[in-house]
Backbone as XML, in Angstrom:
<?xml version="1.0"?>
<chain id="A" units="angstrom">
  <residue number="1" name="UNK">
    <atom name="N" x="165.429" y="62.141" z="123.960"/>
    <atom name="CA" x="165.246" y="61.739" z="122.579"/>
    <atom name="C" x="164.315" y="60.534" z="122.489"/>
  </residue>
  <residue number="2" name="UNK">
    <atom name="N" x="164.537" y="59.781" z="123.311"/>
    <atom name="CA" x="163.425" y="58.746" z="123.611"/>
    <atom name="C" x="161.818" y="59.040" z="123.319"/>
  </residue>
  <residue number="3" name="UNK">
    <atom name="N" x="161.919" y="60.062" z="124.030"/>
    <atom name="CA" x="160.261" y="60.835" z="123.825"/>
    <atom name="C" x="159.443" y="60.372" z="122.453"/>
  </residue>
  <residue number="4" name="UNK">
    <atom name="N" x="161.110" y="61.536" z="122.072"/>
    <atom name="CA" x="160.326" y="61.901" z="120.463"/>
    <atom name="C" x="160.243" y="60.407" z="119.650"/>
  </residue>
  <residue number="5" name="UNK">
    <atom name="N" x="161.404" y="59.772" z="119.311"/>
    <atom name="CA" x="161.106" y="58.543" z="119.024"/>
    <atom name="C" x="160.601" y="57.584" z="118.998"/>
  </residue>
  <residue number="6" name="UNK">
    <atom name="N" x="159.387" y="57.503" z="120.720"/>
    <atom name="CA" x="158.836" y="56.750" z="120.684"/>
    <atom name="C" x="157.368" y="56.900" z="120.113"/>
  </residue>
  <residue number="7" name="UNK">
    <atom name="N" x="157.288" y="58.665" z="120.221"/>
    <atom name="CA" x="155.909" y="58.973" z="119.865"/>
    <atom name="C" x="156.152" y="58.906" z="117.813"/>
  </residue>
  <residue number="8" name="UNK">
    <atom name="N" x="157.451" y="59.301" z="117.418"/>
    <atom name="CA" x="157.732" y="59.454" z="115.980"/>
    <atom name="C" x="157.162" y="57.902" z="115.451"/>
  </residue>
  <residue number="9" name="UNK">
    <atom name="N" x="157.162" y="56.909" z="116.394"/>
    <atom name="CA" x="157.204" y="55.805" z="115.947"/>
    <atom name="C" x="155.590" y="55.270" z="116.147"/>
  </residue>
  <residue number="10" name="UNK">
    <atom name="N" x="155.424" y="55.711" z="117.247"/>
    <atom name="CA" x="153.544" y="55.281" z="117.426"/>
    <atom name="C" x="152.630" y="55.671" z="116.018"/>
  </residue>
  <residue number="11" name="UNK">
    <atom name="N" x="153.109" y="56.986" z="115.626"/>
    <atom name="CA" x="152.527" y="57.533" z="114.480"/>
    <atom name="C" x="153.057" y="57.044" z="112.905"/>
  </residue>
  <residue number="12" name="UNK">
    <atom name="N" x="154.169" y="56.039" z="113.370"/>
    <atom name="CA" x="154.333" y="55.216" z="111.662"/>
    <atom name="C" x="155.235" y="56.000" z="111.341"/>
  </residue>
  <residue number="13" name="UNK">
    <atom name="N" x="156.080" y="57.177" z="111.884"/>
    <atom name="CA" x="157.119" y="57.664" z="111.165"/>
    <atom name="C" x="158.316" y="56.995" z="111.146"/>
  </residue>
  <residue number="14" name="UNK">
    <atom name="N" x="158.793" y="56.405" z="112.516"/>
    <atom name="CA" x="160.014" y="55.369" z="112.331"/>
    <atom name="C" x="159.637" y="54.061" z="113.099"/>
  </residue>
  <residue number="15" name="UNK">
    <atom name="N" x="160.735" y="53.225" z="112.748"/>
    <atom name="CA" x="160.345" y="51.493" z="113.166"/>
    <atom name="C" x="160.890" y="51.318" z="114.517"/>
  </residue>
  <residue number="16" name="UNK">
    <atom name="N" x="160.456" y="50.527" z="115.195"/>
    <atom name="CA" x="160.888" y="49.951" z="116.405"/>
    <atom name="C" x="162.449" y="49.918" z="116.474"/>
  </residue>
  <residue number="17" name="UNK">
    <atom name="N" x="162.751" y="49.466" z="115.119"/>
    <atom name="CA" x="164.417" y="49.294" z="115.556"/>
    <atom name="C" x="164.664" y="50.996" z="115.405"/>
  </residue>
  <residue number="18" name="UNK">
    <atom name="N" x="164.624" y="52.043" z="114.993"/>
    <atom name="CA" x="164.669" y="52.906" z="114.666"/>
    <atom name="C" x="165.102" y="53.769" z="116.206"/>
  </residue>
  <residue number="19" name="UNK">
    <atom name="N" x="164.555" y="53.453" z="117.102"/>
    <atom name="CA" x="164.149" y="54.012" z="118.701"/>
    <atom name="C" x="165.261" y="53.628" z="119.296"/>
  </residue>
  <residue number="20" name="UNK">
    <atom name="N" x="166.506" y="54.318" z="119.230"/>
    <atom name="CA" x="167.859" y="54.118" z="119.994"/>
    <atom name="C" x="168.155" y="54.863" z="121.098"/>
  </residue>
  <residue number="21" name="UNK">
    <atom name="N" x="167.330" y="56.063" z="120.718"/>
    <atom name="CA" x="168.077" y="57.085" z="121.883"/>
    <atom name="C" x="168.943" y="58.014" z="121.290"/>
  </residue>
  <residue number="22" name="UNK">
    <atom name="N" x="169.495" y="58.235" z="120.142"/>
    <atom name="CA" x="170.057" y="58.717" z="119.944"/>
    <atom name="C" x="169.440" y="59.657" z="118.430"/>
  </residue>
  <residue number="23" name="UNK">
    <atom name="N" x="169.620" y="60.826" z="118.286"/>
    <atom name="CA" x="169.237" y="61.906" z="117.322"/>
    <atom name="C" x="170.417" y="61.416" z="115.818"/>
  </residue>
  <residue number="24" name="UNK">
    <atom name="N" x="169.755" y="60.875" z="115.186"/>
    <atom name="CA" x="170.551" y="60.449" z="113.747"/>
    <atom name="C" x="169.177" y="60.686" z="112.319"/>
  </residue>
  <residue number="25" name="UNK">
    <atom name="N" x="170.023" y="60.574" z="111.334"/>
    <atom name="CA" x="169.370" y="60.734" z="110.128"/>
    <atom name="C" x="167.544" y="60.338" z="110.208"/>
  </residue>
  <residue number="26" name="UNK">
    <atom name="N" x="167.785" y="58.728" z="110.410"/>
    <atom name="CA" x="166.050" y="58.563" z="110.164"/>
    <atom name="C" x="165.275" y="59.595" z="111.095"/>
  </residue>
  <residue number="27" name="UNK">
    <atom name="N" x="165.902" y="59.958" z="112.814"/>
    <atom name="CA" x="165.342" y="60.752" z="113.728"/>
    <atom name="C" x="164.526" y="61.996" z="112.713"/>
  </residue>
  <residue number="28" name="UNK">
    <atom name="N" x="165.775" y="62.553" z="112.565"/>
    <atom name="CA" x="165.534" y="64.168" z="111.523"/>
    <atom name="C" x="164.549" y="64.007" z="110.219"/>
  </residue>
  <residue number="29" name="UNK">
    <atom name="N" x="164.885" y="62.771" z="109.785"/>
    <atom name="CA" x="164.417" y="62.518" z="108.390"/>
    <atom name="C" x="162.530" y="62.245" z="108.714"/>
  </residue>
  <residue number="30" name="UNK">
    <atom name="N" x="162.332" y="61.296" z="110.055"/>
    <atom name="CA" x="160.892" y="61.446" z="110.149"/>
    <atom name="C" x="160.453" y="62.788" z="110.929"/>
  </residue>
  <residue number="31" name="UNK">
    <atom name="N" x="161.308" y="63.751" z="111.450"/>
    <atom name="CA" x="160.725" y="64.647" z="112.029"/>
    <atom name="C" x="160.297" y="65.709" z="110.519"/>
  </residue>
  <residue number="32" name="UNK">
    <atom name="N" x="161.011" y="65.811" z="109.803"/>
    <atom name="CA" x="160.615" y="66.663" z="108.251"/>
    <atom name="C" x="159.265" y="66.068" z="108.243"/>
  </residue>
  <residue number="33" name="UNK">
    <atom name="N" x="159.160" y="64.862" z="108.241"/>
    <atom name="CA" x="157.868" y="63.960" z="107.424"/>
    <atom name="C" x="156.901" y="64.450" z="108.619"/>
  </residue>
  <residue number="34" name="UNK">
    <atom name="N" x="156.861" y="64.930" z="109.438"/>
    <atom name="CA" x="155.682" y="64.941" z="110.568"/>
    <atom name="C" x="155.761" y="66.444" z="110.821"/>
  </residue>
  <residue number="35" name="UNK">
    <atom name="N" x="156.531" y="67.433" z="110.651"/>
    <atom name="CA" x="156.622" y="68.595" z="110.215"/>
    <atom name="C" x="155.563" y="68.810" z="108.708"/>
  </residue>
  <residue number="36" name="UNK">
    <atom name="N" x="156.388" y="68.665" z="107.466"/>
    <atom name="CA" x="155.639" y="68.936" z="106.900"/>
    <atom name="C" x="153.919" y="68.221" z="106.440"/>
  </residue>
  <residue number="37" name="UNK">
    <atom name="N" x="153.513" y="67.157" z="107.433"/>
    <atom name="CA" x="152.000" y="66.685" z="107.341"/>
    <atom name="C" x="151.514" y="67.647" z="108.299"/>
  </residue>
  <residue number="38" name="UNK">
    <atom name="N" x="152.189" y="68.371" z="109.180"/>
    <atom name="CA" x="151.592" y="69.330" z="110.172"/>
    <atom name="C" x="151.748" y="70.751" z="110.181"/>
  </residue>
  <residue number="39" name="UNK">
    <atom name="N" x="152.115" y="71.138" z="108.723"/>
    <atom name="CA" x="152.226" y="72.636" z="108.029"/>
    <atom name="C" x="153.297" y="73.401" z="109.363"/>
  </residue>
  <residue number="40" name="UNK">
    <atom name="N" x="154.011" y="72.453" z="109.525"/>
    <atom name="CA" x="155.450" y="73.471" z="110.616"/>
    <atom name="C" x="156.265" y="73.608" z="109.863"/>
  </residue>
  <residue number="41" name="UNK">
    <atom name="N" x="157.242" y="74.308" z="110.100"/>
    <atom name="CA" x="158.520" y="74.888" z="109.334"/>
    <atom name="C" x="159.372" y="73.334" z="109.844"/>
  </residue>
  <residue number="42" name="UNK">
    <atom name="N" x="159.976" y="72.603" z="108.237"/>
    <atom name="CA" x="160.708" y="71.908" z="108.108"/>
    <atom name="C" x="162.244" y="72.043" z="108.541"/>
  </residue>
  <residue number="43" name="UNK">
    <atom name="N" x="162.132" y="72.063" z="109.822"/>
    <atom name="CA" x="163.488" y="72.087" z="110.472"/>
    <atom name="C" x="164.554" y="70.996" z="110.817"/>
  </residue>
  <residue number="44" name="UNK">
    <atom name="N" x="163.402" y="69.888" z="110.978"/>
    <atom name="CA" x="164.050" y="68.808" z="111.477"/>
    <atom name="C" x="165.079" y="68.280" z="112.901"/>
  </residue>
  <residue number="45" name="UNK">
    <atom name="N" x="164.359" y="69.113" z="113.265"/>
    <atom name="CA" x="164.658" y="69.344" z="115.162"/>
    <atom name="C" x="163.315" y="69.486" z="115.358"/>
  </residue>
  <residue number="46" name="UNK">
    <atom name="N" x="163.856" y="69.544" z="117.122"/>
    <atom name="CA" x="162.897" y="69.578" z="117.786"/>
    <atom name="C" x="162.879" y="71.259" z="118.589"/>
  </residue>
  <residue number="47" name="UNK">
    <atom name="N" x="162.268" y="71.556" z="117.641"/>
    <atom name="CA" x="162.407" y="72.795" z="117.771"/>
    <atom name="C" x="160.671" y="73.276" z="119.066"/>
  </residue>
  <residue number="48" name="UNK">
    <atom name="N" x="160.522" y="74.785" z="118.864"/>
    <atom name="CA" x="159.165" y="74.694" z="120.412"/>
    <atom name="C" x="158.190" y="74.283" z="119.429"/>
  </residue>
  <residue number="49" name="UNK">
    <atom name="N" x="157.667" y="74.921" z="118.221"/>
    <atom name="CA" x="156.115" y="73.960" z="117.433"/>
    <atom name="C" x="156.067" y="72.714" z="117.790"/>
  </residue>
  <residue number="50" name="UNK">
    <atom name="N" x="157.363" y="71.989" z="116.833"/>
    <atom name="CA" x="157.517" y="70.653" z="117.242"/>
    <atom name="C" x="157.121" y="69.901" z="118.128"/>
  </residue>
  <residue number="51" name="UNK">
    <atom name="N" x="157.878" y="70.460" z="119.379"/>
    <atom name="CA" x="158.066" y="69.903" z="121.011"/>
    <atom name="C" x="156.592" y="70.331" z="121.259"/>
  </residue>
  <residue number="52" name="UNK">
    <atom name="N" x="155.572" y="71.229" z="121.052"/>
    <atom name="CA" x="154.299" y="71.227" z="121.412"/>
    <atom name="C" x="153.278" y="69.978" z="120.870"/>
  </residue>
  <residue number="53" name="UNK">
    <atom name="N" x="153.608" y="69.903" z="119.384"/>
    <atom name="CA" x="153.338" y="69.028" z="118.728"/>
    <atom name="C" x="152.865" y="67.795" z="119.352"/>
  </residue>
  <residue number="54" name="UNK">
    <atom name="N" x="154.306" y="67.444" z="119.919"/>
    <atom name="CA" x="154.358" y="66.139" z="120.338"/>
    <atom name="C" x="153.849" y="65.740" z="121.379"/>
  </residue>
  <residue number="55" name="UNK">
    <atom name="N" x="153.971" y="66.885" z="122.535"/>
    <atom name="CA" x="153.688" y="66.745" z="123.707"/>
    <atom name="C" x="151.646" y="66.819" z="123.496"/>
  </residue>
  <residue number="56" name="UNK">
    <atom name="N" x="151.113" y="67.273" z="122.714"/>
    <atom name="CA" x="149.808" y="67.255" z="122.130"/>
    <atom name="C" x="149.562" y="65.566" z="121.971"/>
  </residue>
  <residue number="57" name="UNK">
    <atom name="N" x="150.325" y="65.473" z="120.834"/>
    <atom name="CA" x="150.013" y="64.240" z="120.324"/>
    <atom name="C" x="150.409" y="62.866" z="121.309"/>
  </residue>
  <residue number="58" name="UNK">
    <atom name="N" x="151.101" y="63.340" z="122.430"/>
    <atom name="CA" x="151.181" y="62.214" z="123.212"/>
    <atom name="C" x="150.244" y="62.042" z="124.343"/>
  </residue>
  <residue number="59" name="UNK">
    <atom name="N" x="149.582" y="63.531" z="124.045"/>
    <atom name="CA" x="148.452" y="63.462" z="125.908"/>
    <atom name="C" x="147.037" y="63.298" z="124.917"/>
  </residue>
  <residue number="60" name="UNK">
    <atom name="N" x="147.258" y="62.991" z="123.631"/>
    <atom name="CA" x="145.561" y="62.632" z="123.089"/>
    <atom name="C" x="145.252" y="61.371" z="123.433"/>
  </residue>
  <residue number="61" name="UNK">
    <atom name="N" x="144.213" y="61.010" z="124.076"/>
    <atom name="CA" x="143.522" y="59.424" z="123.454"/>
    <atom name="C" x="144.087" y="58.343" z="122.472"/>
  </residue>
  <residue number="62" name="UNK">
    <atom name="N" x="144.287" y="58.932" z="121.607"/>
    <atom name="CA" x="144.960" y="57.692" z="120.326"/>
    <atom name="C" x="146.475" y="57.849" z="120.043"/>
  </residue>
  <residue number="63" name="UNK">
    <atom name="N" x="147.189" y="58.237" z="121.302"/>
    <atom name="CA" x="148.500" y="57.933" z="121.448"/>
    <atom name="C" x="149.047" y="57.386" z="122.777"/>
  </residue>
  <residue number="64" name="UNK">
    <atom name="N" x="148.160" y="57.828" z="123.856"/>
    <atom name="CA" x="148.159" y="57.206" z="125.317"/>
    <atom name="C" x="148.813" y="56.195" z="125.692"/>
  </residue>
  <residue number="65" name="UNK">
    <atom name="N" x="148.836" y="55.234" z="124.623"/>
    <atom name="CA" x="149.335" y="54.057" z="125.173"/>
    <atom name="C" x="150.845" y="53.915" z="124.674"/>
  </residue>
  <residue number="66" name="UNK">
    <atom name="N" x="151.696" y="55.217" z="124.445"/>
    <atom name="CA" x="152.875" y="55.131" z="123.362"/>
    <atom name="C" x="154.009" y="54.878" z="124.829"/>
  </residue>
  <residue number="67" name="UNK">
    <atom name="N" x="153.486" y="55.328" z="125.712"/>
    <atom name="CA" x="154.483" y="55.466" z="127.234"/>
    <atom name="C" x="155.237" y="54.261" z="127.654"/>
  </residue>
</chain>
């Protein structure tokens, strides 16, 4: 969960304090918000689009440094 949180957060969806480790409301609530800016089905998991998503958006250039 770390993953996602830390990359949810590089991109302005949740705050530093936000990054617990643990899958709760704001988690789900910024995954909708980064779902629907990325025309995926609003699931709010980490569903496989998602999880491609991210794993995209974490091996680009202008997220590199989210690790």
């Amino acid at each position: 969960m770390k993953f996602v949180q830390l990359i949810l957060e590089g991109l302005g969806y949740l705050s530093d304090q936000d990054v617990d480790c643990e899958f709760g409301g704001k988690t789900k609530e910024a995954l909708i918000e980064l779902q629907t800016d990325s025309n995926l089905t609003r699931s709010g998991t980490v569903d496989p689009d998602t999880l491609a998503l991210l794993e995209n958006l974490y091996d680009s250039p202008n997220t590199s440094d989210l690790a």
